[in-house]
N, C-alpha and C positions, 0 to 999 in steps of 0.2 A: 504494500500500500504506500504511494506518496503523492504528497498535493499536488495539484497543478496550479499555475498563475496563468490565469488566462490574460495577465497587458503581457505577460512575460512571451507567450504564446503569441497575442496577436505583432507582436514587435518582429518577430524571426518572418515577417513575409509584408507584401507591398502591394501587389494584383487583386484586382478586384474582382468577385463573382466565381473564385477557386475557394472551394471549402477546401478546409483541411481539419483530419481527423484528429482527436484528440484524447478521444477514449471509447473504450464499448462496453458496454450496460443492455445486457439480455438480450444480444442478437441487434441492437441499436447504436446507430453510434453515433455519440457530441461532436460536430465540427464546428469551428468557427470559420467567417468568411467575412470580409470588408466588401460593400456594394458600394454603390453610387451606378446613378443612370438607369437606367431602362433595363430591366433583364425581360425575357420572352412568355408571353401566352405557352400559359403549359400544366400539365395535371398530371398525379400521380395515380392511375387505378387499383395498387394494388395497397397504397400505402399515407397514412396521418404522415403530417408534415409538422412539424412545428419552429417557431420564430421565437428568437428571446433576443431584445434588443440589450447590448450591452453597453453600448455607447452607442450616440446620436438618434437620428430620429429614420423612420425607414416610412413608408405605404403598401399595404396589397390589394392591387386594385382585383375585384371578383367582376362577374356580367353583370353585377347588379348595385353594387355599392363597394366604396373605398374603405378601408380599415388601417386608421393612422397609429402607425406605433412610437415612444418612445422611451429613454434610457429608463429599462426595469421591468416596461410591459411585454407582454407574450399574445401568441393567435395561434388557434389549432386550427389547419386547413386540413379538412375531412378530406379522408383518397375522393375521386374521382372528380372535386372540384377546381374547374378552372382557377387558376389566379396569376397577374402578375407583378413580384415586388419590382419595388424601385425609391432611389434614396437621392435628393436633392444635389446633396453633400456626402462625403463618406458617413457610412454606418459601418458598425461593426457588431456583427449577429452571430447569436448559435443555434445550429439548428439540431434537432433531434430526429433520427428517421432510421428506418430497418437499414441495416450493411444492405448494399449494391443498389441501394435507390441512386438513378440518373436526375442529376441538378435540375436538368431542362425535359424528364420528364421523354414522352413520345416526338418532341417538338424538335428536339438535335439544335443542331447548328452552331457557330462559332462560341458561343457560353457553355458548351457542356465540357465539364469537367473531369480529370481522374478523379473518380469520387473515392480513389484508396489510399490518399497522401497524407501521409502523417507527419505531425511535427511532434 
């Protein structure tokens, strides 16, 4: 068993919209990722997503309504709903989600990530 620092963590990387792993808990695993800008329309079918802002302030926009988040608050986006975040300014987020979930979901394209990088 040893703590993690997560400023200590987010400090070891600079790219935006690349999670990186930082622990796994029951088949799940904590990544942190720094956004800003636009990431992509996209959904997970088989899998909860969850957001926990750690610094700054973030959005997800759904088909139907935007959900503003910031430093402390959390959003569980249920599997098979559409959403897409996006952050003014740099945010820095951790997300929770089952091992080998894709960032961008069925949607691809230049934002999907190795979703197996650990720091």
């Amino acid at each position: 068993m040893q703590k993690i620092s997560l400023s200590d963590k987010f400090s070891k990387f600079t790219d935006h919209w690349a999670p990186r792993v930082i622990a796994e808990v029951n088949d799940h695993q904590l990544k942190l990722v720094k956004i800003k800008g636009d990431f992509v329309w996209h959904d997970h079918d088989d899998a909860d997503e969850v957001f926990i802002v750690i610094e700054g302030s973030m959005s997800i926009e759904f088909e139907d309504e935007i959900v503003e988040l910031n430093r402390g608050e959390m959003c569980v986006v249920p599997k098979g709903v559409r959403h897409r975040p996006f952050a003014e300014n740099e945010c820095q987020i951790m997300l929770v989600e089952p091992r080998g979930v894709v960032n961008t979901g069925e949607a691809g394209g230049d934002l999907t990530a190795d979703g197996e990088v650990w720091i």
